[in-house]
C-alpha positions, 0 to 999 in steps of 0.5 A: 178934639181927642188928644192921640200920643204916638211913641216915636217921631222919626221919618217913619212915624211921621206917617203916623203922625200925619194921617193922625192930624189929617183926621183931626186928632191933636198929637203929642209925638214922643221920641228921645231924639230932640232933632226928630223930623216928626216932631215938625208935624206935631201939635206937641213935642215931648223928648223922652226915651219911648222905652221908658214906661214911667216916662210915657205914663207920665206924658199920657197923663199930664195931656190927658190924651185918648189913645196911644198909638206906635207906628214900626216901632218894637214896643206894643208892651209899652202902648198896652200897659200905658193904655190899660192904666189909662183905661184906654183901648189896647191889645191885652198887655199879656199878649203883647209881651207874649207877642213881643218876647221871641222866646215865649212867642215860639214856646207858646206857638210850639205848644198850641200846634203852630207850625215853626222852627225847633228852637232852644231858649239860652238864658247863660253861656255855659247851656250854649253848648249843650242847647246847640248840640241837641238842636243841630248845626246849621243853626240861628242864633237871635236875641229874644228882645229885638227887632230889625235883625239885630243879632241874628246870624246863622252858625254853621259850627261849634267854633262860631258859636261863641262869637255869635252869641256875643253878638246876639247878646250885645243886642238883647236888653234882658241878655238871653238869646234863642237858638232856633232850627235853619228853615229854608224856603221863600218868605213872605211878609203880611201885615193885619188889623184885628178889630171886634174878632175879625182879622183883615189881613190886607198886605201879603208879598214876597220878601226879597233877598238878592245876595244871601251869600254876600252878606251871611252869616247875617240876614238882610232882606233888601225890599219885597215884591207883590203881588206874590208869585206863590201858587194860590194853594200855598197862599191859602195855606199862609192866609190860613196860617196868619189867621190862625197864629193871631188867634192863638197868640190872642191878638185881638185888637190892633195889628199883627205883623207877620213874617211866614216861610215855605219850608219844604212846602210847608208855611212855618211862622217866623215870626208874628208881632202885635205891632205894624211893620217897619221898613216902610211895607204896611204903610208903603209899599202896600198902599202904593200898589193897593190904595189900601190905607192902614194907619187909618183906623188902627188911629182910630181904633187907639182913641176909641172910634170907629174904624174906617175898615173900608180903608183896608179895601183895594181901590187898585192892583198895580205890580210893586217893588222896593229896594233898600240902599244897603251898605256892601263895605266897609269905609269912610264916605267920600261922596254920594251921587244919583240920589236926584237921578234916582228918585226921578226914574220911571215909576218912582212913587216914595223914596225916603233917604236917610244916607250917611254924611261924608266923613262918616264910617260905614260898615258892610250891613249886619242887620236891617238898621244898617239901611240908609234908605228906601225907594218904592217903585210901580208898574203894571206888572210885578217884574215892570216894577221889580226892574223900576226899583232896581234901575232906580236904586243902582243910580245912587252910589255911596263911594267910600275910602279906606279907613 
């Protein structure tokens, strides 16, 4: 039995965790969290901080496994240089620190011809400034080292820059963050599999954002729509793009995530990451409305067999929507209503809650971490869903008071 070590056990790499089993791999689950649900569906547990690179080395050698695998979780520099000491299969890990760092993914893209945003690396405050001024307002300020939108917030003018960039680098691990050009358009989501030069891009839709007004300067999309209602030319187009941006990224082995805007007609890469989705797409949403099923031989490839790439194939073309419960305010919980109701609606197909406790503080959402839980909902159109997940999601009710 080949001994797989999956960095990370919380519920959304408790999929992972699963399908790992369900194909006769033993598991050891690794998360900082001793309580972690994906612990339950482990053969072994370790409690270590998955960031820490001599913590999982030690790991990965003491259980002499056979691959390491991470399921949405920002950390494929830390699977590659495990495995490449190991001697195990992984993306190269120069490409998966270039894939991960947002400062030199843009630069290396910008340089190779890709289509992105003009940006302006930011190392101290004092070139805050004067990187702004050449780059123009309105502008984006992000952290180079972090996921979920942590972070990031659009800046309007001179005078909010300085309470943005506090916020972008209370998030950055290394303290450096990234101005970047404000592209506007639709968005959309694709998830791949690279094995042996040929990329499978099999997840593509539409990212959702219902109230950009409501909750800027921060950008929270709140689930995705698919099929895509893009005109084929420009789908094409964005297919091409994601090809092309794997390629130049050298991404060879694995996954890449991808996140594509329309900008003035024109696909532009927001971002390409050597790692799966989070948010429940690649491993949700698509297999509901496709049957395709990912995580399969990206385990397999992590230990060295061969993939099961039919898995990647459509068994079926169903209308999908999700939608996430997101915190609109500020306050105490008083109580939480409708999570049954909700969950039993029409069309429901995964509904995963993670809601906050009563007496517990919330705040008005400022990055997708924020979210308290998903529902996935289909239907034999795209609309017929959209309108299921949003019948479903309005039935919950987190009441708050006052602080």
């Amino acid at each position: 039995m080949k001994k797989i070590l999956i960095l990370g056990a919380g519920l959304e790499q408790s999929l992972a965790i699963r399908e790992a089993r369900e194909l006769g791999y033993f598991v050891i689950a690794c998360d900082e969290n001793p309580r972690a649900v994906g612990f339950a569906n482990a053969d072994i547990s370790h409690v270590i901080d998955i960031q820490n690179e001599r913590e999982v080395t030690r790991v990965a050698r003491e259980c002499s496994v056979g691959g390491v695998f991470a399921h949405a979780v920002e950390i494929p520099h830390i699977v590659a240089n495990v495995a490449t000491k190991l001697g195990l299969p992984c993306v190269p890990p120069d490409v998966a620190v270039k894939a991960t760092n947002k400062k030199l993914r843009i630069a290396h893209l910008k340089n190779s011809g890709i289509p992105c945003a003009n940006f302006r690396p930011v190392a101290a405050e004092e070139q805050l400034e004067s990187a702004a001024e050449e780059l123009g307002f309105p502008l984006i300020i992000k952290p180079v080292d972090n996921a979920g939108s942590r972070g990031v917030s659009l800046v309007f003018n001179k005078a909010e820059l300085a309470g943005a960039y506090a916020e972008a680098t209370r998030y950055s691990r290394a303290g450096d963050v990234l101005l970047e050009e404000r592209l506007s358009g639709p968005e959309i989501s694709t998830e791949s599999v690279i094995y042996k030069d040929k990329i499978y891009t099999f997840a593509f839709a539409d990212r959702n954002y219902a109230r950009p007004e409501f909750f800027s300067p921060y950008f929270i999309e709140d689930g995705i729509n698919f099929p895509s209602i893009l005109p084929a030319d420009i789908q094409k187009a964005v297919y091409d793009l994601v090809e092309k941006t794997i390629r130049v990224l050298g991404i060879n082995f694995g996954a890449a995530k991808g996140d594509i805007i329309i900008d003035r007609g024109v696909p532009k890469v927001i971002e390409m990451a050597a790692r799966t989705s989070g948010g429940w797409f690649g491993a949700g949403s698509i297999p509901a409305a496709t049957g395709v099923n990912m995580l399969k031989p990206l385990l397999q490839m992590a230990v060295g067999d061969e993939p099961d790439l039919d898995s990647l194939k459509p068994t079926r073309n169903l209308g999908c929507a999700q939608r996430y419960i997101i915190p609109t305010e500020s306050g105490v919980v008083r109580s939480i209503t409708g999570v049954e109701e909700a969950q039993a609606m029409p069309g429901v197909v995964m509904s995963t809650m993670f809601l906050p406790k009563i007496g517990s503080t919330l705040r008005r959402a400022t990055n997708h971490a924020e979210r308290y839980g998903q529902i996935i909902c289909t239907g034999s159109t795209r609309e017929e869903a959209m309108q299921r997940c949003e019948d479903a999601i309005r039935k919950i009710r987190i009441e708050l008071n006052e602080r």
